[in-house]
C-alpha positions as CSV (number, residue, x, y, z in Angstrom):
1,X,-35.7,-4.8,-3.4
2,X,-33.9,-7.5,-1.6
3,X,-32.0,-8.7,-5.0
4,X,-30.8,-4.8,-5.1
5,X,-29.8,-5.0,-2.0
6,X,-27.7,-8.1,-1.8
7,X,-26.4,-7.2,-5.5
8,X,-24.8,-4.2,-4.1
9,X,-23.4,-5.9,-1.1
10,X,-21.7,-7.8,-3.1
11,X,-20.0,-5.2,-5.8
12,X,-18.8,-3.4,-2.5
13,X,-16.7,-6.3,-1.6
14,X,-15.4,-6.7,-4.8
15,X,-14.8,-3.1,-5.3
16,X,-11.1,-2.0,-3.8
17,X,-11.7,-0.2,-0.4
18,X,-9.5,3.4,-0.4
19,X,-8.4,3.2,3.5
20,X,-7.4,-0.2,4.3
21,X,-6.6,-1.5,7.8
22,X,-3.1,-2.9,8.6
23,X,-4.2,-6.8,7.6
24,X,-5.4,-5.9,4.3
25,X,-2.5,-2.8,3.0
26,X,-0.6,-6.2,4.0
27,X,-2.0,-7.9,1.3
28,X,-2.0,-5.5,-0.6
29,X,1.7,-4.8,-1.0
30,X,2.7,-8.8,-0.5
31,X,4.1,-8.5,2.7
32,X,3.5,-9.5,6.4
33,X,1.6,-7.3,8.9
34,X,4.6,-7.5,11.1
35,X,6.7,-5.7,8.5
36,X,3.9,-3.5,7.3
37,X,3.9,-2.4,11.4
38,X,7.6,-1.4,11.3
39,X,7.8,0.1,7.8
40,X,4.6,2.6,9.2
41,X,6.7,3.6,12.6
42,X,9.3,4.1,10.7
43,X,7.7,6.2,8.0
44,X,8.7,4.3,5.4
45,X,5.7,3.7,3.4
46,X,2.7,6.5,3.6
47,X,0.0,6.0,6.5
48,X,-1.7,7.3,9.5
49,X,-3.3,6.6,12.8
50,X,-7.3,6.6,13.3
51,X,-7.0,6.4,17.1
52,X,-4.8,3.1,18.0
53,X,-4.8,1.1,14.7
54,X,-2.7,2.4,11.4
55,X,-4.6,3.1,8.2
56,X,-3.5,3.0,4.7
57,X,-5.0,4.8,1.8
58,X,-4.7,2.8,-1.3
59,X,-3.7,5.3,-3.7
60,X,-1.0,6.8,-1.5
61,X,0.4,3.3,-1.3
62,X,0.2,3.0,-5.9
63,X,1.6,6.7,-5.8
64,X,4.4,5.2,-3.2
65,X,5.0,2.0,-5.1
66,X,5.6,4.1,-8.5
67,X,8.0,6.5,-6.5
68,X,9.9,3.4,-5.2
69,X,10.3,1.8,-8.7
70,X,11.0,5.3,-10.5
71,X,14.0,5.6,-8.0
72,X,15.3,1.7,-8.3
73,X,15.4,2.3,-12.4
74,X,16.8,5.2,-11.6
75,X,19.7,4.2,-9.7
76,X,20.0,0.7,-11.9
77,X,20.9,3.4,-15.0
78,X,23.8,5.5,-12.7
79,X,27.1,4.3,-14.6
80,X,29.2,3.1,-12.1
81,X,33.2,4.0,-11.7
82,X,35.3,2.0,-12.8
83,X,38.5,0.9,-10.3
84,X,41.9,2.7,-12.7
């Protein structure tokens, strides 16, 4: 019973967690907590408070991230006007 035990301690950390805490949606995206802190009082990427810390659910964050790079192809394919 012990092997099961410790076998499935260990697929849980390996498994992605759904609501991350600040340090790892840090990681997560490549960035720094510090900027991770302002993008979340800003409202820039999607997240929400559990008391006094912010929380991050992981596949708010891929749905973001697709959003963000559907828009940047977006606006790379906009002809732009030419000076006459």
């Amino acid at each position: 019973m012990k092997s099961t035990n410790r076998s499935m301690r260990s697929l849980r950390a390996v498994e992605p967690r759904e609501v991350m805490d600040i340090r790892q949606a840090a990681e997560f995206l490549g960035i720094s907590t510090d900027s991770l802190y302002k993008y979340a009082a800003e409202a820039t990427v999607p997240a929400f408070r559990l008391g006094n810390r912010w929380k991050f659910q992981r596949s708010r964050l891929l749905a973001w991230m697709e959003e963000q790079s559907r828009a940047a192809i977006a606006s790379m394919k906009k002809p732009v006007a030419r000076a006459r």
